[in-house]
VOBA-545233 format. One record per residue (C-alpha): x, y, z; residue in three letters; residue number from 1. Coordinates in steps of 0.2 Angstrom, whole numbers, plus 5000, padded with zeros to 4 digits. Layout:
node c1:X; c2:Y; c3:Z; torro:ALA; bati:NUM
...
//
This chain:
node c1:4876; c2:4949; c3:5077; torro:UNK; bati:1
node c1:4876; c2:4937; c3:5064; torro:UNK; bati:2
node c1:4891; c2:4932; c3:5052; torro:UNK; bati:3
node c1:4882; c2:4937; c3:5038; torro:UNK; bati:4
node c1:4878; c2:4955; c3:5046; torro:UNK; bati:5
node c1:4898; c2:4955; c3:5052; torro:UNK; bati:6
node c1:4901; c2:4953; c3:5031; torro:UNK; bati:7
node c1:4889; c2:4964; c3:5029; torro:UNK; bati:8
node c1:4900; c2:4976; c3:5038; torro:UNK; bati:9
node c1:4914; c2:4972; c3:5031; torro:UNK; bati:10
node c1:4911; c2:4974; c3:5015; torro:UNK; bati:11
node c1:4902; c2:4993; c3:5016; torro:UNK; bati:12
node c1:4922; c2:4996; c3:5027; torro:UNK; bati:13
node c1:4932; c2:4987; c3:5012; torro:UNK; bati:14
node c1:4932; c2:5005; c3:5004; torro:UNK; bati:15
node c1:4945; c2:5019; c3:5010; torro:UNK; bati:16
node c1:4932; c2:5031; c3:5009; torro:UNK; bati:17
node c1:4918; c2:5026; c3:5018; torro:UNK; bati:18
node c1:4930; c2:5020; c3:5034; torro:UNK; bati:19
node c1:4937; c2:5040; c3:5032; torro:UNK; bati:20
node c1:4919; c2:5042; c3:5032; torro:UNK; bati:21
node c1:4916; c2:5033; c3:5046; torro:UNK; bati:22
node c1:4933; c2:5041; c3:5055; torro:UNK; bati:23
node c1:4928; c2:5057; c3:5050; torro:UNK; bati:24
node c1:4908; c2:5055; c3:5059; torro:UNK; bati:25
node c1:4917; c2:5048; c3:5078; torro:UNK; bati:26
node c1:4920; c2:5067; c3:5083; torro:UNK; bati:27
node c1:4901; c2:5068; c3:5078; torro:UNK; bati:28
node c1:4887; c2:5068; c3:5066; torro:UNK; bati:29
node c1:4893; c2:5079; c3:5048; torro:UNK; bati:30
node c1:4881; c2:5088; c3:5037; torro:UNK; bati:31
node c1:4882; c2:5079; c3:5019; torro:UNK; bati:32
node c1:4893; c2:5098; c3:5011; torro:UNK; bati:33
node c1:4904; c2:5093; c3:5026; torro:UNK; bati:34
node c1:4911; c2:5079; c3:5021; torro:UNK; bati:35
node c1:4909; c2:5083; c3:5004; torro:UNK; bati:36
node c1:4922; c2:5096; c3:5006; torro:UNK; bati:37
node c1:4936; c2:5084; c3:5017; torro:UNK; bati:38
node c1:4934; c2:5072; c3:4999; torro:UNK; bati:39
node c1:4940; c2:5073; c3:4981; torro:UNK; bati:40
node c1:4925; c2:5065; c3:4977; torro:UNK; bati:41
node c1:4908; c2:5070; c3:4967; torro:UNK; bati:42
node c1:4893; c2:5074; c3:4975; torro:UNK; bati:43
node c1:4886; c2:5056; c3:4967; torro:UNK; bati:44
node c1:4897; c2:5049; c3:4974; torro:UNK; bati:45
node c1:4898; c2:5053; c3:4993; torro:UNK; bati:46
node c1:4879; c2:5049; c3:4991; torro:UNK; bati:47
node c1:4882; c2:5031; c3:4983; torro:UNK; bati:48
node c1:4897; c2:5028; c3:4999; torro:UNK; bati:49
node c1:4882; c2:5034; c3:5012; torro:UNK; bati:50
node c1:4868; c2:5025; c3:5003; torro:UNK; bati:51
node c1:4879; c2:5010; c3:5009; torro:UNK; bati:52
node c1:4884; c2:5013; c3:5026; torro:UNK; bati:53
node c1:4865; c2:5018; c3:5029; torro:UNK; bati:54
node c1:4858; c2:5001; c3:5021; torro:UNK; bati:55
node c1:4872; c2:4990; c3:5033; torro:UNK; bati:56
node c1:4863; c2:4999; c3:5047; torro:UNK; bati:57
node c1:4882; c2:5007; c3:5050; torro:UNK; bati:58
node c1:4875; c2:5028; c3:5050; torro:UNK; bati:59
node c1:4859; c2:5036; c3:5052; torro:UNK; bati:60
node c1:4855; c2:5051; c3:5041; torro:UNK; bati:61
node c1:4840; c2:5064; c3:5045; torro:UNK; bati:62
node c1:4837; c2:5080; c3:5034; torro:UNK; bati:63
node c1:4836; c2:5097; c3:5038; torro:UNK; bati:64
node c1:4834; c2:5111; c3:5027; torro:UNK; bati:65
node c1:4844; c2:5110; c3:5013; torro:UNK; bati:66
node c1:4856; c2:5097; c3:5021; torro:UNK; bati:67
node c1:4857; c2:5080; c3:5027; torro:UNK; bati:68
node c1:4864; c2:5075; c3:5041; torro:UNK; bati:69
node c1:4875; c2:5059; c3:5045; torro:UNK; bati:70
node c1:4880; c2:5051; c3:5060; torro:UNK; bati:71
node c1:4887; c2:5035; c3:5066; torro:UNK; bati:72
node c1:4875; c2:5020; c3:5075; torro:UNK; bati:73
node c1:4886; c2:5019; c3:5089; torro:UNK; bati:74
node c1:4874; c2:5002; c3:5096; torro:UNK; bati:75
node c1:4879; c2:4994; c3:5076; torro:UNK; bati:76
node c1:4899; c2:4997; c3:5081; torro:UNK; bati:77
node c1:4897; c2:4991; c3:5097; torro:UNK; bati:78
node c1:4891; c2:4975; c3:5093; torro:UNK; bati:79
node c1:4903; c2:4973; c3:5077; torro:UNK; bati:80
node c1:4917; c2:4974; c3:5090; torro:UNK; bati:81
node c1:4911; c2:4964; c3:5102; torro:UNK; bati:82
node c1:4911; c2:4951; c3:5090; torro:UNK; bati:83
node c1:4929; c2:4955; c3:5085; torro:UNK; bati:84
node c1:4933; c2:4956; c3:5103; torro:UNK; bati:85
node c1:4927; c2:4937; c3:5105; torro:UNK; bati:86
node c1:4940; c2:4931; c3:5092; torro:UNK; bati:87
node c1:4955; c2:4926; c3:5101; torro:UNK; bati:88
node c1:4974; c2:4918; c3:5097; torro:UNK; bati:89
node c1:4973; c2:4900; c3:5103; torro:UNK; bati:90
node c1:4986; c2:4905; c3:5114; torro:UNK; bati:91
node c1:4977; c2:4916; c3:5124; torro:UNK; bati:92
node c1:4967; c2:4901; c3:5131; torro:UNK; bati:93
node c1:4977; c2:4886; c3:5126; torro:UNK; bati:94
node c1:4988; c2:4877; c3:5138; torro:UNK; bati:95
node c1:5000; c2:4861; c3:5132; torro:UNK; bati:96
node c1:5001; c2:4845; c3:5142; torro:UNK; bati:97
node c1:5011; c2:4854; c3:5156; torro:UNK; bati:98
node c1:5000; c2:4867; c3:5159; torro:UNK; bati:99
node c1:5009; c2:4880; c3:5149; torro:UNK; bati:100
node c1:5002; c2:4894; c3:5138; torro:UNK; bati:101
node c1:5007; c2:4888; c3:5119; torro:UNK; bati:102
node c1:5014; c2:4901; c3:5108; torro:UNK; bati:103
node c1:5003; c2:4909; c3:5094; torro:UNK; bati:104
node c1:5013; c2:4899; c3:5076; torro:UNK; bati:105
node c1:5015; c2:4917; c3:5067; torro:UNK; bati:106
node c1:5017; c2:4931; c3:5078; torro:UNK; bati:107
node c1:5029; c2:4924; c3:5092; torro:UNK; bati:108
node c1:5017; c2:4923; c3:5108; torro:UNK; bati:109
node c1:5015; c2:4941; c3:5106; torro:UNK; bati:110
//
């Protein structure tokens, strides 16, 4: 995944919304009315939050009936964490000049 999709990302989570979104579609996928009703938010709305999170590749949608169905692209998430997972303290692989771990400057070596 590249840094510019990872930013991608990012940006479509920087709202508190669609991560409740995405929150709310890890026990499943959600009929659009679903998550209408778990918002105080307008119909407009849920729809411009989705339209986002579908375009970044983040949820898939498929209609049925009367009502569209959302769920998560769990192969998108995986990736987005594997590259988080990548990102290390220096402390986790640095050693000083006597073979000790150095401590992390801002969190104490935790």
């Amino acid at each position: 995944m590249t840094e510019d999709k990872i930013s991608e990302i990012c940006k479509a989570l920087g709202d508190p919304n669609r991560l409740r979104i995405i929150k709310l579609l890890t026990d499943g996928q959600a009929c659009a009315n679903d998550l209408l009703e778990k918002f105080q938010i307008t119909q407009p709305t849920l729809s411009h939050h989705m339209k986002i999170l579908s375009e970044t590749g983040l949820v898939t949608s498929r209609k049925e009936g009367k009502c569209t169905y959302y769920s998560i692209t769990c192969c998108m998430f995986k990736e987005f964490k594997s590259y988080f997972e990548a990102i290390s303290c220096y402390k986790d692989r640095a050693k000083d000049s006597s073979g000790n771990e150095q401590s992390c400057c801002h969190c104490g070596g935790r």
